[in-house]
Backbone bond lengths (Angstrom), bond angles and torsions (degrees), N, CA, C in turn:
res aa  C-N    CA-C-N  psi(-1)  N-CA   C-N-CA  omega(-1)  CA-C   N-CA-C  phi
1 X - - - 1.463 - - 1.521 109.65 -
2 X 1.234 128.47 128.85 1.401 145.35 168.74 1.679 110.56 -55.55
3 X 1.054 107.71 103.81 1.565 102.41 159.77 1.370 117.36 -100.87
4 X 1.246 113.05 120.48 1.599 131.87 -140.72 1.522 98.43 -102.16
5 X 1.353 111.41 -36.28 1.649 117.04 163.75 1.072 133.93 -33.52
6 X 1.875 93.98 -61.07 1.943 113.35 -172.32 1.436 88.77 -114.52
7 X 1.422 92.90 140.91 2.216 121.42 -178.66 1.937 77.70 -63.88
8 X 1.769 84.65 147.00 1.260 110.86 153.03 1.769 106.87 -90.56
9 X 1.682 104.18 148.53 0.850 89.18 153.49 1.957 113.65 -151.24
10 X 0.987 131.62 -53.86 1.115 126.75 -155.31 1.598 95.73 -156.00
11 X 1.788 105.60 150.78 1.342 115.86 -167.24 1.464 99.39 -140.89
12 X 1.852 108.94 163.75 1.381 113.30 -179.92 1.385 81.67 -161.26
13 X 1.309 94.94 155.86 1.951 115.33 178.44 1.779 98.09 -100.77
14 X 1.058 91.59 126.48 1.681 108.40 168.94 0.910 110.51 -95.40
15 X 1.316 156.19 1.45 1.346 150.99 -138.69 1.400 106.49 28.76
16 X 1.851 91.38 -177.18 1.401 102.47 -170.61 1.611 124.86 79.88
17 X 1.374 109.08 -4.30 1.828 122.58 173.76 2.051 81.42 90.00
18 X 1.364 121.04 36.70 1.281 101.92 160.51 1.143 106.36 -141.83
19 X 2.071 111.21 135.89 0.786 148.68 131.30 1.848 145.81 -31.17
20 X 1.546 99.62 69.67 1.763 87.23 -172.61 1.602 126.32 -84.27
21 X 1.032 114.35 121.60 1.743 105.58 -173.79 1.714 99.54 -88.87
22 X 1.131 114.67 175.69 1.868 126.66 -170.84 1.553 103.66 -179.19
23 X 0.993 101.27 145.82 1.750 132.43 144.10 1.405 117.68 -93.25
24 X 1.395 98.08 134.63 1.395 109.30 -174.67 1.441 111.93 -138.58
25 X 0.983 139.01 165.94 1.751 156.64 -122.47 1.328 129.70 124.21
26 X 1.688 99.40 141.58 1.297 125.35 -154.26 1.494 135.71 70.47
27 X 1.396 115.05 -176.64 1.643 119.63 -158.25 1.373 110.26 -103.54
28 X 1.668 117.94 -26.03 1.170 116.12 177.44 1.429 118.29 74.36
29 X 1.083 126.85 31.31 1.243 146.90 -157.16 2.293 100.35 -91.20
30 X 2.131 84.90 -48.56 1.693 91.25 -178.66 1.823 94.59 -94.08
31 X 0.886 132.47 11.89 1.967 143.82 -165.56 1.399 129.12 94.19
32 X 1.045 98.94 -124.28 1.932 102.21 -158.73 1.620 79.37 -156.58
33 X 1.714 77.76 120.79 1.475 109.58 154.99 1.709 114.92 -120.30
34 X 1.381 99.82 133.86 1.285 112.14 -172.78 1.676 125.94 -99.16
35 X 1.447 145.60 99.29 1.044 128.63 -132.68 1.788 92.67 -117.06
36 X 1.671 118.97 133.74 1.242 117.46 166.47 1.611 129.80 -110.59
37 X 0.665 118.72 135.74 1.819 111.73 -168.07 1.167 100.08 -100.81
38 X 1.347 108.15 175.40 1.534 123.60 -176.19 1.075 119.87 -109.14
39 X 1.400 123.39 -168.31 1.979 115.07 -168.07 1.579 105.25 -104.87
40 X 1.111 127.64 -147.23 1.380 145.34 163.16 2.080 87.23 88.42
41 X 1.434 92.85 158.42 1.689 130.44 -165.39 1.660 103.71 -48.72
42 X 1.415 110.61 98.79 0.940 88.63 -173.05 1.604 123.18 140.67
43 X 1.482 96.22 -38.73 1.799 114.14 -154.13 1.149 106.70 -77.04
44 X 1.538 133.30 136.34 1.572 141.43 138.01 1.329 120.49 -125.56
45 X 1.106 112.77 178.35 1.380 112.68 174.45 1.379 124.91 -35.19
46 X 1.565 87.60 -75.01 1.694 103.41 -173.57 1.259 122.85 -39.58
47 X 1.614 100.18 -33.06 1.630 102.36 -165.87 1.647 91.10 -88.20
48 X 1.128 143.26 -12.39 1.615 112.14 177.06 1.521 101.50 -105.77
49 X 1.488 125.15 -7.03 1.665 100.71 -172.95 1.604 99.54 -129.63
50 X 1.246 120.12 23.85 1.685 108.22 -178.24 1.356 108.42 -71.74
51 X 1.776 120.34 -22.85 1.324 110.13 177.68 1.522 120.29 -84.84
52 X 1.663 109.84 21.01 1.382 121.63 -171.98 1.522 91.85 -136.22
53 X 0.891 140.28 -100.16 1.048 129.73 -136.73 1.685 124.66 -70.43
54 X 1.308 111.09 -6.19 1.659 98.73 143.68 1.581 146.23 -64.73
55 X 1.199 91.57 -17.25 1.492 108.34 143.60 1.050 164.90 -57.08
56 X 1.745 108.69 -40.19 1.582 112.99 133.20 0.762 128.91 -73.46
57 X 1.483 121.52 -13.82 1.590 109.59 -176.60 1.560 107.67 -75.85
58 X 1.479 115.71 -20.79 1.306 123.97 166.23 1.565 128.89 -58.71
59 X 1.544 101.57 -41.65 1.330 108.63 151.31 1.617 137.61 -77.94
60 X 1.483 116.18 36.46 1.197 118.29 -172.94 1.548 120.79 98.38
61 X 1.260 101.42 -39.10 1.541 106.39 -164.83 1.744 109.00 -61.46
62 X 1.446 122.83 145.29 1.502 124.86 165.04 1.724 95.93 -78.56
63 X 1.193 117.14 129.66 1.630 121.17 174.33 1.385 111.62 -100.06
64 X 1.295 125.37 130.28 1.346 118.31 174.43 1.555 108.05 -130.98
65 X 1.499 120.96 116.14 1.359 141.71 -163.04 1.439 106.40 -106.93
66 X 1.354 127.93 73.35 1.598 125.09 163.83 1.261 118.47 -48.16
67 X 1.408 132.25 175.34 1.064 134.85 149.78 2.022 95.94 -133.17
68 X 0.786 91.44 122.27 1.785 113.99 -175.69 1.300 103.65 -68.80
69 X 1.653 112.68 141.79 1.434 126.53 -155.12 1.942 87.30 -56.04
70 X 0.891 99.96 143.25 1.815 118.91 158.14 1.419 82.02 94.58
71 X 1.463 160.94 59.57 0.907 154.47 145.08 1.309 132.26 -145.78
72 X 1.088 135.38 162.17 1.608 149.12 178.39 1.568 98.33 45.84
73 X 1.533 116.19 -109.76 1.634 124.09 178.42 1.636 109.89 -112.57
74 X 1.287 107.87 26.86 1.700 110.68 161.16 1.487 118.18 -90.18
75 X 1.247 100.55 166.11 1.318 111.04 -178.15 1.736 106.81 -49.51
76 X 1.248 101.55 136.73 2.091 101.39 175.36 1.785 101.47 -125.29
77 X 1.310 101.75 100.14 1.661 103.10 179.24 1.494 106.28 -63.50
78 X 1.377 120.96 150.81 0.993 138.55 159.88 1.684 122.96 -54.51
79 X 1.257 117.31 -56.35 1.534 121.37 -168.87 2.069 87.98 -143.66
80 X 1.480 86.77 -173.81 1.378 116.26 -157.37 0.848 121.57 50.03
81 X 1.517 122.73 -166.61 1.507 138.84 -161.44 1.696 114.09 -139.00
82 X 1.273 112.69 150.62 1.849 113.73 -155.52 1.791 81.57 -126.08
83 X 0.886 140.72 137.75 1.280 140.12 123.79 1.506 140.09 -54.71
84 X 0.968 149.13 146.45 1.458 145.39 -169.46 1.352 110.59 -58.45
85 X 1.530 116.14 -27.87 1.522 119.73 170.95 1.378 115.20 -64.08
86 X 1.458 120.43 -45.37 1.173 126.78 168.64 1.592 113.75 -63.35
87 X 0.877 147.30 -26.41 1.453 159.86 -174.73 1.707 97.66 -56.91
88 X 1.074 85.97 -68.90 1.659 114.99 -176.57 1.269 125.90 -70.43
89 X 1.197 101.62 -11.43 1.931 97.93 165.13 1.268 87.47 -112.44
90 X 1.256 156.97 -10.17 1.416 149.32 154.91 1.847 110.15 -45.01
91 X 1.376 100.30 -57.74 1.750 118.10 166.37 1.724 116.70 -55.28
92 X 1.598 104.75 -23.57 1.541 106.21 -158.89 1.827 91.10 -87.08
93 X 1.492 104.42 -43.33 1.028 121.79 171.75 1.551 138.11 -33.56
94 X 1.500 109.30 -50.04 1.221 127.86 179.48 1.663 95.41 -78.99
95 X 1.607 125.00 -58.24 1.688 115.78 160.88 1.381 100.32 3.59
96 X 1.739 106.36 -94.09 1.123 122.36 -123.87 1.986 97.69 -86.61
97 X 1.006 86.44 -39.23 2.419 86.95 151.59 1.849 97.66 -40.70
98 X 1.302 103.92 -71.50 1.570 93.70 -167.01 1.318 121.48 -74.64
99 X 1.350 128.23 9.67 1.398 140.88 156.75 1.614 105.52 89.58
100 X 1.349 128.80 36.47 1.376 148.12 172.67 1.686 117.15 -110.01
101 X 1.704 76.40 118.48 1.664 90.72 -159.58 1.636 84.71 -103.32
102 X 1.142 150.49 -0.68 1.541 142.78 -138.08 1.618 96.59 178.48
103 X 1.349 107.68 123.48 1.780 121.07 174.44 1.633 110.32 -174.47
104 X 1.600 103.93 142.59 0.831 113.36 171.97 1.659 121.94 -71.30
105 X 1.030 131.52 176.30 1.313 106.19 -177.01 1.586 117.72 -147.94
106 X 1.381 109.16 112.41 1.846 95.29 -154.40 1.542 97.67 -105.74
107 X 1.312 128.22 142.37 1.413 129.53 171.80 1.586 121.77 -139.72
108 X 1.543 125.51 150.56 1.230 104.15 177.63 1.644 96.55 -126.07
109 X 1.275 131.32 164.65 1.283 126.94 150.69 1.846 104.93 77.96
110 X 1.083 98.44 -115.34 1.918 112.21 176.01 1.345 89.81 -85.73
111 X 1.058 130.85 -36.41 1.632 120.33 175.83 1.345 123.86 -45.78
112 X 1.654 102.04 -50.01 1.446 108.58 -174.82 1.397 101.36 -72.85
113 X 1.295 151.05 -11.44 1.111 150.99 -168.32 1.524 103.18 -79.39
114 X 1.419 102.51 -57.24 1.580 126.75 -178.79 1.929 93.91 -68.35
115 X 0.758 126.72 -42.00 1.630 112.00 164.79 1.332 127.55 -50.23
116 X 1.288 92.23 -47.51 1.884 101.63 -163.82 2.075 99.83 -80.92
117 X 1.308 97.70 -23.97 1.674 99.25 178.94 1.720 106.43 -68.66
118 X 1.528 99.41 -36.84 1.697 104.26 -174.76 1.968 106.56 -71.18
119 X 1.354 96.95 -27.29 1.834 90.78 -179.66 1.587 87.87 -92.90
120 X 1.159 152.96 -11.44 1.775 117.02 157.79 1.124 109.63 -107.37
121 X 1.333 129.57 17.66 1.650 127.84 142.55 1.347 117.01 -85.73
122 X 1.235 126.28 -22.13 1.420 110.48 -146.84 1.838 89.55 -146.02
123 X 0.708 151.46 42.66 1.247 152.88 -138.69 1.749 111.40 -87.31
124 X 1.433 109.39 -19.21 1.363 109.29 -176.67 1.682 96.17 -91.38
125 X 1.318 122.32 -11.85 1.366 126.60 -150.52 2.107 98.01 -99.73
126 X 1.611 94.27 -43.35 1.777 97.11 173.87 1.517 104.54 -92.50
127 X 1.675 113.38 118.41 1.170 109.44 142.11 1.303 132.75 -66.49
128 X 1.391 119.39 -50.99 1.537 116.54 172.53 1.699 115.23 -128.70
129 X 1.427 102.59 159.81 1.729 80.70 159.27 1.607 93.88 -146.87
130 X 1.519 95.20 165.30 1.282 127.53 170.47 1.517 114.71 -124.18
131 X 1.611 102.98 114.79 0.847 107.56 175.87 2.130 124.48 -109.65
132 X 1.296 131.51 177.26 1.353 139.63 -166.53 1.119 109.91 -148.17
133 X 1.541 107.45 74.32 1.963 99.87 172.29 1.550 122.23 65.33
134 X 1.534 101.75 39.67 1.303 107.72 -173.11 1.575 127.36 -59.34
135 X 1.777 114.11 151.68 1.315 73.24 174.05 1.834 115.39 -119.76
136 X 1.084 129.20 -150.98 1.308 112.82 -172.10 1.634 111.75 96.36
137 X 1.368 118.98 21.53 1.362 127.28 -172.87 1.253 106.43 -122.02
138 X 1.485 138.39 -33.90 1.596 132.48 157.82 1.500 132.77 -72.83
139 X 1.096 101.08 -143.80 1.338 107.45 -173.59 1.664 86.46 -125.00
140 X 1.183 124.57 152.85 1.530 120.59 -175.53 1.832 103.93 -73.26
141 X 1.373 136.13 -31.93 1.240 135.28 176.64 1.626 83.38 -47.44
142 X 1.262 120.16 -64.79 1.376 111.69 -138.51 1.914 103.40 -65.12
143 X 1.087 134.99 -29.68 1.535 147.93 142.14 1.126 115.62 -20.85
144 X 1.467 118.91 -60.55 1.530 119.58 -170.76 1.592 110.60 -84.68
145 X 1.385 111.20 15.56 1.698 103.13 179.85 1.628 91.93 -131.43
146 X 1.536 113.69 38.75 1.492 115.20 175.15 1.576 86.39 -113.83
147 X 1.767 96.46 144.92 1.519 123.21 178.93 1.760 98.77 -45.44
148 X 1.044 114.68 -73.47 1.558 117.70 -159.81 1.595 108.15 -72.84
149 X 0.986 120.72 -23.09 1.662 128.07 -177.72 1.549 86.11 -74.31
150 X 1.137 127.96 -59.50 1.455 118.70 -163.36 1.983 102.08 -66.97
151 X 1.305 117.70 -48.62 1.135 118.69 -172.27 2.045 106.25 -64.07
152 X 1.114 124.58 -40.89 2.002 122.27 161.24 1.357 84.69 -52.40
153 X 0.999 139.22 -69.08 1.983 119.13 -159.39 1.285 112.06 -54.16
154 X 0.934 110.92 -22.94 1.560 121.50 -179.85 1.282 115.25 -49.10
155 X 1.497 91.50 -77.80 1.152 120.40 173.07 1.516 143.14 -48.67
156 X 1.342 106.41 -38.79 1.572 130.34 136.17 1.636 125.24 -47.12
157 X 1.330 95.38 -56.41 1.516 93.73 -158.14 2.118 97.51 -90.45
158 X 0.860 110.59 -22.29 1.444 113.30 -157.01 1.286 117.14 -121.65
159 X 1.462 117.65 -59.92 1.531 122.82 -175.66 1.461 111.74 -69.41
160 X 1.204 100.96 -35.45 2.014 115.52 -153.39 1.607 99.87 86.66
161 X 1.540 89.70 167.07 1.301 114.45 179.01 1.881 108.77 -97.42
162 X 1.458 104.35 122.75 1.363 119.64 -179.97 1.481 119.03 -140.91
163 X 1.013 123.97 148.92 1.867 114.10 -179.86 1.641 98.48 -40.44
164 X 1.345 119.69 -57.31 1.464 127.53 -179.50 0.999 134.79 -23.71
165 X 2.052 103.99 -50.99 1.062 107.10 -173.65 1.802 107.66 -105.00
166 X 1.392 107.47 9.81 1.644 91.42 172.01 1.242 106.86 -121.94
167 X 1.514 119.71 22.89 1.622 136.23 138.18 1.363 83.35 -80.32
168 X 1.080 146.59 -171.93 1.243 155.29 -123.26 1.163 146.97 -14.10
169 X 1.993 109.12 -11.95 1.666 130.11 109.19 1.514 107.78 -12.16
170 X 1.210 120.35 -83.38 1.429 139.41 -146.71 1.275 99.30 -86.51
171 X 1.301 154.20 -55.19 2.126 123.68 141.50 1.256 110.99 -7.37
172 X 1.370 112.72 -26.68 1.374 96.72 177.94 1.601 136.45 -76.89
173 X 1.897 79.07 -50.32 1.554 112.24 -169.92 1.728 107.01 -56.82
174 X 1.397 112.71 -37.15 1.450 125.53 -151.23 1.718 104.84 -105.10
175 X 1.157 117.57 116.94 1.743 89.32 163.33 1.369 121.45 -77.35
176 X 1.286 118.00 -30.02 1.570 128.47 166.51 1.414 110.86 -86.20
177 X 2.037 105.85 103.75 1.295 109.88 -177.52 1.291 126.33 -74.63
178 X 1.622 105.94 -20.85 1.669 111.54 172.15 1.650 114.29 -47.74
179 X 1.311 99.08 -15.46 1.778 96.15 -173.26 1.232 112.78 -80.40
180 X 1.492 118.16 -37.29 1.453 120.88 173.70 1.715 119.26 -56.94
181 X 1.744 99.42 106.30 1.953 101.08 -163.12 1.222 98.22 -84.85
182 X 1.260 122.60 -175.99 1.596 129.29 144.94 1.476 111.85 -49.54
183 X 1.269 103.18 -39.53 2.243 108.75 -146.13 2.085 77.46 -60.25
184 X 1.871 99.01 -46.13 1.886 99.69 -165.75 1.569 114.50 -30.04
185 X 1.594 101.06 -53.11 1.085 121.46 -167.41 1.442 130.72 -53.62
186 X 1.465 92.56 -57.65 1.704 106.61 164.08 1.248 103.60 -77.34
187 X 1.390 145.20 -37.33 1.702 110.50 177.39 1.462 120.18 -58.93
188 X 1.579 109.99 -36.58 1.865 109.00 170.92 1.396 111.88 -69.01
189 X 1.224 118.05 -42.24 1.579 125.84 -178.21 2.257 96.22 -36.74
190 X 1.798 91.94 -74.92 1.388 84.08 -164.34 1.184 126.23 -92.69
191 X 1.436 98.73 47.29 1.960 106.04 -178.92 1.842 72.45 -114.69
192 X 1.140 103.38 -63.11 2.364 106.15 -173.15 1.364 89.97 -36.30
193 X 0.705 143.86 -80.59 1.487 132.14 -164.36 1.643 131.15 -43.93
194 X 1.582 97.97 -20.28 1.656 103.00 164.54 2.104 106.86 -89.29
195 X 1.262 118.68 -2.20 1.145 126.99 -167.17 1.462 106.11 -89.74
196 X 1.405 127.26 126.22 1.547 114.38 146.21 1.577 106.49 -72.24
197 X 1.325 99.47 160.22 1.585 112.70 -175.03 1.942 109.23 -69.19
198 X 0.804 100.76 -43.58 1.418 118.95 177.65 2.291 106.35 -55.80
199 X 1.224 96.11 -13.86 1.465 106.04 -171.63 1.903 107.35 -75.61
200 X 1.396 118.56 -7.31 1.576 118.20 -171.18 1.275 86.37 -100.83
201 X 1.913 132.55 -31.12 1.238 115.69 -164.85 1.390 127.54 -88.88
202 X 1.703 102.07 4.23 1.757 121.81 -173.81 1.463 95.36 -71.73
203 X 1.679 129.97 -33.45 1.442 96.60 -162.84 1.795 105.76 -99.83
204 X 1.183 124.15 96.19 1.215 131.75 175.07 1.964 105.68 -46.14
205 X 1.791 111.59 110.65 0.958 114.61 -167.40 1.901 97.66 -94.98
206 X 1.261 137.05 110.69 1.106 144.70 160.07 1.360 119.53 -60.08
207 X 2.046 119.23 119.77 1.203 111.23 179.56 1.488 115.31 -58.42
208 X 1.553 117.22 135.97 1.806 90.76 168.49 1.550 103.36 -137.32
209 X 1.309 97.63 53.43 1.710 91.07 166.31 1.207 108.15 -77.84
210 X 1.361 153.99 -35.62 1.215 123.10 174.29 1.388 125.65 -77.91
211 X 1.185 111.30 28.01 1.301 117.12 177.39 2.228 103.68 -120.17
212 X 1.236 107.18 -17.79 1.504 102.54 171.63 1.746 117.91 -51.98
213 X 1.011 121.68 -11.56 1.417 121.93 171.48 1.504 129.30 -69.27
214 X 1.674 91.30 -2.24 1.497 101.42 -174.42 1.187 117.52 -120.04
215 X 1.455 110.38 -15.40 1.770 115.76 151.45 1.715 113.21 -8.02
216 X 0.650 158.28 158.82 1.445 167.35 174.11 1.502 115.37 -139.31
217 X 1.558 121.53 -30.64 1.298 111.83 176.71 1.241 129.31 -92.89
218 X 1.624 131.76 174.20 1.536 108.64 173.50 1.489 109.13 -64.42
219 X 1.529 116.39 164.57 1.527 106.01 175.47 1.575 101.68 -155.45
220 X 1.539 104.76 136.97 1.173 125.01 -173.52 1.257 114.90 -119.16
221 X 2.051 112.88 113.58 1.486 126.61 -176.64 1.180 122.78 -90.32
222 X 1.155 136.15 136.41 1.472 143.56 167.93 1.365 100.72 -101.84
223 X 1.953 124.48 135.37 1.241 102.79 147.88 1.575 109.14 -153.46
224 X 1.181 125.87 143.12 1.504 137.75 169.10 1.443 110.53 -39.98
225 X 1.422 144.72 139.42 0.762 141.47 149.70 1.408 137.67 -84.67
226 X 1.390 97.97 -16.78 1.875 126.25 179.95 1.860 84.18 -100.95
227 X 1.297 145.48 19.09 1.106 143.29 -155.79 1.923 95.73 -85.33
228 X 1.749 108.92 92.74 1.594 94.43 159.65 1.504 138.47 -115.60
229 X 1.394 88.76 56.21 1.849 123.70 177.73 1.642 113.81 -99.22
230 X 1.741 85.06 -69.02 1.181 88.15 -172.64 1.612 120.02 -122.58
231 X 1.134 141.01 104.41 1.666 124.38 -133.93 1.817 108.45 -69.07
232 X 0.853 120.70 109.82 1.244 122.28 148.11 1.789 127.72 23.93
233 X 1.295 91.53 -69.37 1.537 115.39 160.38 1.785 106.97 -13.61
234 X 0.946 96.65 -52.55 1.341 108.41 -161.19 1.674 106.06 -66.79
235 X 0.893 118.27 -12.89 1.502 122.27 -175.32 1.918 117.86 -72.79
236 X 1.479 91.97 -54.54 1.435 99.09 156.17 1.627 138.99 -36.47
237 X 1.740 95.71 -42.67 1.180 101.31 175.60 1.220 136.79 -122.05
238 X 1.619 106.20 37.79 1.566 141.71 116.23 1.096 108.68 -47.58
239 X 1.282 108.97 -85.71 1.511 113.68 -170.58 1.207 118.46 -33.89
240 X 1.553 128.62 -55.19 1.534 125.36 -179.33 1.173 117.79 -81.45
241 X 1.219 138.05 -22.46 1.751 148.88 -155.31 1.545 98.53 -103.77
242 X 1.694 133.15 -44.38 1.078 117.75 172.75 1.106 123.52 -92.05
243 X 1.475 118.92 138.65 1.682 108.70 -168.91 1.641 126.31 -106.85
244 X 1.719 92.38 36.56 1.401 115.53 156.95 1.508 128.40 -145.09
245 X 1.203 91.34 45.38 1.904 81.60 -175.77 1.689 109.46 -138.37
246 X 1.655 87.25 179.25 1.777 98.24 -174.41 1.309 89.23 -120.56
247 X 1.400 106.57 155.67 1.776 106.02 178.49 1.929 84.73 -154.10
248 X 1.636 79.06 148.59 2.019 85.91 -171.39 1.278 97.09 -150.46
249 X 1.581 97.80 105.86 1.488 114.68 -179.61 1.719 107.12 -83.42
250 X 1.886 104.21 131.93 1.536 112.87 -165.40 1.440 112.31 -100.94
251 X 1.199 139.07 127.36 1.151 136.82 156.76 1.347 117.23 -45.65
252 X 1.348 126.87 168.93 1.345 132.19 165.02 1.756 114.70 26.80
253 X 1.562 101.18 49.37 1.267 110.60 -172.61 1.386 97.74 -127.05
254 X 1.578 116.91 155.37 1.486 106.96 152.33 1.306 116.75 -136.89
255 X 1.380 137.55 -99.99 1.495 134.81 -161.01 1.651 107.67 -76.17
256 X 1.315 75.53 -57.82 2.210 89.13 174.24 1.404 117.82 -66.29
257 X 0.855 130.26 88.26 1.660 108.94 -170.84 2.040 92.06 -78.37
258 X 1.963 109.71 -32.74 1.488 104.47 -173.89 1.439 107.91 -59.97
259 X 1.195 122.14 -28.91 1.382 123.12 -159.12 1.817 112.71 -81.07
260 X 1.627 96.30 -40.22 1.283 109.64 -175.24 1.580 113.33 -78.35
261 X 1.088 115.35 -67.31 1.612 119.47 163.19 1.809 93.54 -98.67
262 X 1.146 111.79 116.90 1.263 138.31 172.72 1.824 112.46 -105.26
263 X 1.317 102.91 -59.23 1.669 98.67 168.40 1.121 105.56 -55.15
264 X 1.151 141.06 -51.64 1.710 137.34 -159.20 1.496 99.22 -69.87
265 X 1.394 110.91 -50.02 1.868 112.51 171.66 1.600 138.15 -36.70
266 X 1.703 84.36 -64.55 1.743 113.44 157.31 1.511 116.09 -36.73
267 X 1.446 106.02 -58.60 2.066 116.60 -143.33 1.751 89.76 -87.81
268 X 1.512 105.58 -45.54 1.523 93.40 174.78 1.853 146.74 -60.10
269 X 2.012 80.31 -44.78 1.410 90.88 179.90 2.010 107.96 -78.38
270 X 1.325 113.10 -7.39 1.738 123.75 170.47 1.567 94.28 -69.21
271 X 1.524 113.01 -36.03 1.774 102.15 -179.26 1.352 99.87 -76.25
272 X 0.980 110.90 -53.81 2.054 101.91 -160.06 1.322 100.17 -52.57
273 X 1.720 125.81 -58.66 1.388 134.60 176.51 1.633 122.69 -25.25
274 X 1.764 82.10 -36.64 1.940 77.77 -162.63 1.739 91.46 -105.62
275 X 1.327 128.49 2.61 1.522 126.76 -174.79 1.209 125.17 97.67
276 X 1.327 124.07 -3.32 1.264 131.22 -162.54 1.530 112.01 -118.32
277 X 1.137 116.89 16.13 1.691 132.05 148.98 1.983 118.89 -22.43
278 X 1.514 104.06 -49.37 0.796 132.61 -161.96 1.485 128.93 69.36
């Protein structure tokens, strides 16, 4: 099925009967940045980082925009279950198709989860990451008693999926509602509609905070403070558990911190990227 919303663009076989599609940009001149999106009805690449990642690619950077198995124009399995390990050699996979031995690695949400699994799987492969309210930092009880986690179940399991109801997802996602456009709407609208509902619950997200101590690269946190996805909480323990990173907790922010403050997203993570963070 054509999703007429979000650009097609380009595909690679991961094995395993999967199919990864991506957007890609820039020369790669300063490297390869690797961008991961997050889950909920709807989600691909394009639609959470197009207002980011033409931007590095402007600054040198080669951009590479997946859309993660069960999403946008990737493969969407029918049944079973993927683990985060599997996620991530799916991601490592497409790399090494595109001949990228070295990338930074940006994720938000299930992304950042799928990031932080690829820097303690793959550790020679992530130089840095940046992460956005990742998730994979609680205990799953503690997930299912978040405002917006409960309101996507909703919506999935109960209401159906309608422009309506994944605008009212997105009250969630955003603390600034002026941001939520039409274009948002209809690009998630007609990617959910190629989705069975059952397709957000295939990737089993594993807590791994006690495993952040083993990060090895520098790592740079974003997090919402109005954040009711992924709790907040979690920012702290970035900050203390990895023993290279900056983490910058946002006011009047929520799920998106790229979407919402986007300049602040862009100008910073272009500093950490290029070294000059300080």
């Amino acid at each position: 099925m054509v999703v007429e919303a979000v650009p097609e663009g380009k595909y690679v076989d991961v094995g395993a009967g999967i199919t990864m599609h991506y957007h890609e940009a820039g020369s790669g001149d300063r490297g390869v940045i690797l961008f991961a999106h997050g889950s909920g009805p709807g989600a691909s690449g394009w639609s959470n980082f197009k207002g980011n990642y033409p931007f590095f690619a402007e600054h040198g950077y080669r951009t590479i925009v997946p859309d993660t198995m069960g999403y946008g124009y990737s493969t969407k399995p029918e049944d079973g279950a993927f683990s985060l390990d599997d996620v991530a050699a799916q991601y490592k996979a497409l790399l090494d198709a595109l001949g990228v031995d070295r990338a930074i690695v940006v994720g938000n949400s299930q992304g950042g989860a799928i990031a932080i699994t690829m820097a303690l799987n793959y550790p020679t492969l992530v130089d840095k990451l940046v992460l956005m309210a990742p998730g994979g930092l609680e205990k799953r009880e503690t997930y299912m008693e978040m405002e917006g986690i409960k309101a996507m179940l909703r919506v999935l399991y109960k209401e159906g999926i309608s422009k309506e109801t994944i605008r009212k997802v997105f009250t969630l996602q955003l603390h600034d509602e002026s941001q939520i456009t039409d274009e948002v709407i209809e690009e998630r609208y007609q990617v959910a509609m190629t989705q069975h509902k059952d397709n957000i619950a295939r990737i089993r997200v594993a807590n791994q905070e006690d495993r952040l101590s083993e990060i090895q690269c520098p790592v740079l946190c974003f997090w919402g403070a109005d954040d009711k996805f992924c709790p907040p909480s979690g920012a702290p323990k970035i900050a203390s558990a990895c023993p290279n990173s900056r983490t910058m907790l946002i006011g009047n922010c929520g799920h998106w911190v790229m979407v919402e403050y986007k300049k602040l997203f862009n100008e910073l993570t272009l500093k950490f990227a290029n070294g000059d963070l300080g």
